[in-house]
C-alpha positions in Angstrom: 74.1 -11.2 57.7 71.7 -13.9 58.9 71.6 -12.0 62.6 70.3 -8.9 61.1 67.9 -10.3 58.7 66.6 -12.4 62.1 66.8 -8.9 64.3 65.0 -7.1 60.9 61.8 -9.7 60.6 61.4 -9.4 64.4 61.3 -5.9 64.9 58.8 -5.9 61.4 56.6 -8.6 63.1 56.8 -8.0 67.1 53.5 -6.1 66.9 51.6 -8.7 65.8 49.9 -11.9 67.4 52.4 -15.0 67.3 49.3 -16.8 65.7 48.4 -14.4 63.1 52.1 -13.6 61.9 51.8 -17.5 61.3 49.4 -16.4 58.1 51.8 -12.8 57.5 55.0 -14.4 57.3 54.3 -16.6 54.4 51.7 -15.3 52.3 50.4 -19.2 51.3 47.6 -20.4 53.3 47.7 -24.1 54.2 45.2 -26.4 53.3 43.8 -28.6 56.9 41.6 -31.5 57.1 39.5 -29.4 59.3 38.8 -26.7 56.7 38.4 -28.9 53.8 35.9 -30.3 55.9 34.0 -26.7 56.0 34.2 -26.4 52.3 30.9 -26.7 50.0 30.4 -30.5 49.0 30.4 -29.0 45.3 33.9 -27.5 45.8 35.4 -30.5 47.6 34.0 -33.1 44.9 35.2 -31.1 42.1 38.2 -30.8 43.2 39.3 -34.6 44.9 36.8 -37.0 42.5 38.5 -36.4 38.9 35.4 -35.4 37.6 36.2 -32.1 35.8 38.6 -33.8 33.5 36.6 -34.4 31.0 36.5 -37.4 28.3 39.5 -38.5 26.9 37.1 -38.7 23.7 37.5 -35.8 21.2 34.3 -34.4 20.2 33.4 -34.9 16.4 35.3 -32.3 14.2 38.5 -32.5 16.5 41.3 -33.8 16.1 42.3 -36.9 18.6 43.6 -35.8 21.9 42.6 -32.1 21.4 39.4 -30.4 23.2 37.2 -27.3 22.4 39.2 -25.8 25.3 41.8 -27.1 27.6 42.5 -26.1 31.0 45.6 -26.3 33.1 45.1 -25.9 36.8 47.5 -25.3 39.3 46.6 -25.5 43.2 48.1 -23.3 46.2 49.9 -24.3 49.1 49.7 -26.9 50.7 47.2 -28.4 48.5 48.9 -32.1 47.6 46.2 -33.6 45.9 45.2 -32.3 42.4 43.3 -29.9 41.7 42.7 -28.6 45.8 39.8 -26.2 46.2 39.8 -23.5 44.4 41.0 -24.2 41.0 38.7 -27.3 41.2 35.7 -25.3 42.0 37.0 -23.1 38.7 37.1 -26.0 36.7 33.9 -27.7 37.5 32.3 -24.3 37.1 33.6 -23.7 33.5 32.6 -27.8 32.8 29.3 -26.9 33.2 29.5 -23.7 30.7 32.1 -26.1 28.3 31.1 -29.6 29.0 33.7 -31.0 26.1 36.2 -29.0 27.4 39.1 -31.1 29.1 41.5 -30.0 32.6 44.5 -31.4 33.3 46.0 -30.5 36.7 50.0 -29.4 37.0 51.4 -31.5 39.8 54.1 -29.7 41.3 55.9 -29.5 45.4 53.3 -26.6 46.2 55.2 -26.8 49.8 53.4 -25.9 53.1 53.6 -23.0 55.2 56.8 -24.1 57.9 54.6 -22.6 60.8 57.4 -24.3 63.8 59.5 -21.1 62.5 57.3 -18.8 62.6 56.5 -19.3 65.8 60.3 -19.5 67.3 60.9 -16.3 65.1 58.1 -13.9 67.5 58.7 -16.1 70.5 62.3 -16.8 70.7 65.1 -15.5 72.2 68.1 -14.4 70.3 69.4 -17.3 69.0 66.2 -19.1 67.8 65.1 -15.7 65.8 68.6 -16.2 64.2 67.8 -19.9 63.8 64.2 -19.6 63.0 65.7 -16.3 60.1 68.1 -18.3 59.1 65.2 -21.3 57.7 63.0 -18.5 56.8 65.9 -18.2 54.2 65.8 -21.9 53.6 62.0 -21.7 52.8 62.7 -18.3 50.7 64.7 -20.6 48.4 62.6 -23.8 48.5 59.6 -21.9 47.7 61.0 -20.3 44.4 62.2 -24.2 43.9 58.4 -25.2 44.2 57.3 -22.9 41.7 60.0 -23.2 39.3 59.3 -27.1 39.6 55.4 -26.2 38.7 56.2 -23.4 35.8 58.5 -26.6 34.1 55.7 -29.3 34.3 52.9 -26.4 33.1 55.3 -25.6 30.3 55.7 -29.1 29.8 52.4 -30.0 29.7 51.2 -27.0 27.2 53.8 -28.0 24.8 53.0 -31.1 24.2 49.6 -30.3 24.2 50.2 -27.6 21.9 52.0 -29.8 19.6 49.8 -31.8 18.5 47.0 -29.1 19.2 48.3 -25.5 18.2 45.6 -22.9 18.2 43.1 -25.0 20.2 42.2 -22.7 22.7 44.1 -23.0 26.4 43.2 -21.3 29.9 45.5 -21.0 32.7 44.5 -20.9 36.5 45.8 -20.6 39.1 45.3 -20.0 43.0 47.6 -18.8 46.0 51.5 -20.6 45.3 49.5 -21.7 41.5 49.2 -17.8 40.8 53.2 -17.8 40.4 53.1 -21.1 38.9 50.8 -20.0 35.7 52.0 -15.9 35.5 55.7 -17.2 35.2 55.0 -19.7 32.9 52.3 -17.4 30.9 55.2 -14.8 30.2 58.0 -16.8 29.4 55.4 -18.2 26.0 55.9 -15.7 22.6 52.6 -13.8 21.6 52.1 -16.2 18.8 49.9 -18.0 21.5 46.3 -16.7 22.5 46.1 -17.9 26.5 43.4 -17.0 28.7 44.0 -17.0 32.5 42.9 -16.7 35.6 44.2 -16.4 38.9 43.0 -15.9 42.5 44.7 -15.0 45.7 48.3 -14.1 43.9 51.2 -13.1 46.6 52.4 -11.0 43.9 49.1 -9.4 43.3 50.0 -5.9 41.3 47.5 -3.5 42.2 48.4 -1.3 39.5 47.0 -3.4 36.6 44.2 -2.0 36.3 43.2 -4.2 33.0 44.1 -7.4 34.6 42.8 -6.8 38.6 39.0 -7.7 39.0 37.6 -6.0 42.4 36.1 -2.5 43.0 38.3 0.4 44.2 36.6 0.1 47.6 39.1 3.1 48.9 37.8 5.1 46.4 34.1 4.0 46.9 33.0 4.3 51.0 29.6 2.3 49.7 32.2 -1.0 49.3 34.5 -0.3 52.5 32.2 -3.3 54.6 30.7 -5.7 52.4 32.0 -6.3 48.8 34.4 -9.4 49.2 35.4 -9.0 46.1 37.1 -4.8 46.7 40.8 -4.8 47.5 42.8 -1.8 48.0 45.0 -0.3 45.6 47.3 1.2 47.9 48.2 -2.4 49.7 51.1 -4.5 48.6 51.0 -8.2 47.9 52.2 -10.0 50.9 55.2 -11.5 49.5 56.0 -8.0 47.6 56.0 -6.5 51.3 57.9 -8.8 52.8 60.7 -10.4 50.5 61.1 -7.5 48.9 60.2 -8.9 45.7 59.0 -7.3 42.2 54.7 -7.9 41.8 53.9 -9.6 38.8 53.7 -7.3 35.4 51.5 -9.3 32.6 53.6 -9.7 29.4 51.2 -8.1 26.7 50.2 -9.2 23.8 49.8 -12.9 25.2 46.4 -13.7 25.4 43.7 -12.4 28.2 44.2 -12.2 32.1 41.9 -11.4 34.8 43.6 -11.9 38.8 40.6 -12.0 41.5 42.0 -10.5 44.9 38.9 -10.2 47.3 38.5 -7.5 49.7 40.3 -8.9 53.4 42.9 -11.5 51.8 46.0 -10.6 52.8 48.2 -12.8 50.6 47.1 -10.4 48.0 46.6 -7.3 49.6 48.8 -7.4 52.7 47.9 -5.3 55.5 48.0 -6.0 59.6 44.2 -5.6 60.0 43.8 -8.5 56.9 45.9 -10.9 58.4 44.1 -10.3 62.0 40.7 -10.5 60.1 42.2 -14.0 59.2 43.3 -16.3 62.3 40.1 -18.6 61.7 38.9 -20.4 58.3 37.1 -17.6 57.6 39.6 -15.8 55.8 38.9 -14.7 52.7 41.7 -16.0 51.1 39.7 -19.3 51.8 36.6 -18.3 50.0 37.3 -17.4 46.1 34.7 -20.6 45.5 32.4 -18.5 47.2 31.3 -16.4 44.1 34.4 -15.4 42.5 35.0 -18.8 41.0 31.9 -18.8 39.3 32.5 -15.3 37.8 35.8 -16.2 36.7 34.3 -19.3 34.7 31.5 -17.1 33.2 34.4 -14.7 31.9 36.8 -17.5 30.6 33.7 -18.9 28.6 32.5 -15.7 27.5 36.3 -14.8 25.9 36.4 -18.3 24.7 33.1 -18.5 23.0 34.0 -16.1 20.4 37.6 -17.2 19.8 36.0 -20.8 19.1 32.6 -20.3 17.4 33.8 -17.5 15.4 
């Protein structure tokens, strides 16, 4: 079994660069010194310094340990150090619309990419694509254990939030790896709660969701086919849809508001071989949500909050 799974990922990946099927075989991006060095000095501070936390104080009118709005953020791959870049650029975005509001950040595995075996798997003979398969396996299953390990400490953390704080309002984001984390979690909670979230980058990206997905139609409009970053194409499959086979996410309704950024050129969430070659340096979209996108999804969380609160 393990032989043909091996002979089945190299025959699906033979035509591509060793070094880019490094990004195409996992779908999660890690996150190097040498990029983080790259990043904006807004998106790096937000996300390492603690800052978008918030006071611990309540504002007046609220009830001790509950906030306007509180966030729960949940990083990608690779990212071991709270908030990492993109949901940290989120939050200190939506601070500056919300300054009472509070973040807490979901510390969870959010394993690397295991790049040693992808590498054996297009290079290797015979037996180290069976080898290098048969960990590819191995990382199949620890992945699903990283995110099951995040969804428990989000839902952890909301309940006891919610506890003491039921129908304060709540958002949800999540990037890359963190896009599973907060969409499992989100549809395992009954409608009774009113959550907003956003994601960016998903590997299970569902381009049929036409109410959720934010990006133009660029196949459908030739005036976005070179420069909107934030187009993706409805025809492409999430990468880890196309390659484990596995279901893209469906948004439980009735549960609150979603929005799910996939910019034009990431492959993770729109998985073709021309996006993953358009990403062997750190210029890969799937990098570069903080960009702009970021920013929008902050002005959209604040602008379904505002209502919800001041109404």
């Amino acid at each position: 079994m393990i032989k043909k799974i091996g002979t089945a990922l190299l025959a699906m990946t033979l035509p591509l660069a060793a070094g880019s099927f490094l990004l195409v075989a996992s779908g999660l991006w890690p996150s190097t010194s040498a990029f983080h060095a790259q990043l904006s000095g807004e998106a790096v501070s937000a996300a390492v310094s603690g800052s978008p936390s918030g006071s611990d104080s309540a504002p007046p009118g609220i009830a001790p340990g509950c906030y306007p709005l509180q966030v729960f953020a949940v990083r990608g791959s690779g990212e071991h150090f709270e908030y990492g870049t993109t949901v940290g650029s989120f939050v200190a975005r939506l601070k500056q619309l919300v300054p009472a509001m509070h973040a807490t950040y979901v510390d969870y595995p959010a394993i690397d990419v295991p790049i040693g075996q992808f590498i054996r798997l297009v290079t290797g003979n015979a037996f180290t694509v069976v080898d290098a398969a048969e960990q590819l396996i191995a990382y199949h299953r620890d992945y699903q254990a990283s995110v099951e390990a995040g969804e428990a400490e989000l839902l952890a953390k909301f309940n006891a939030y919610n506890r003491h704080c039921n129908n304060y309002p709540v958002v949800f984001a999540g990037y890359s790896q963190g896009a599973d984390v907060t969409t499992w979690a989100f549809n395992i909670l009954t409608p009774q709660y009113r959550i907003i979230m956003a994601n960016f980058g998903d590997p299970h990206f569902n381009p049929y969701e036409t109410t959720v997905n934010q990006g133009t139609y660029y196949q459908l409009n030739p005036a976005y086919t070179d420069i909107d970053e934030g187009s993706y194409n409805p025809a492409l499959q999430a990468i880890l849809v196309h390659f484990w086979g596995d279901a893209p996410h469906h948004i439980q309704p009735g549960l609150g508001v979603v929005h799910s950024w996939c910019v034009h050129g990431d492959p993770v969430c729109n998985y073709d071989v021309s996006n993953v070659l358009g990403c062997a340096t750190s210029a890969c979209p799937h990098y570069h949500y903080m960009d702009s996108y970021t920013a929008a999804a902050a002005r959209w969380a604040y602008q379904e909050w505002r209502p919800s609160w001041e109404g």
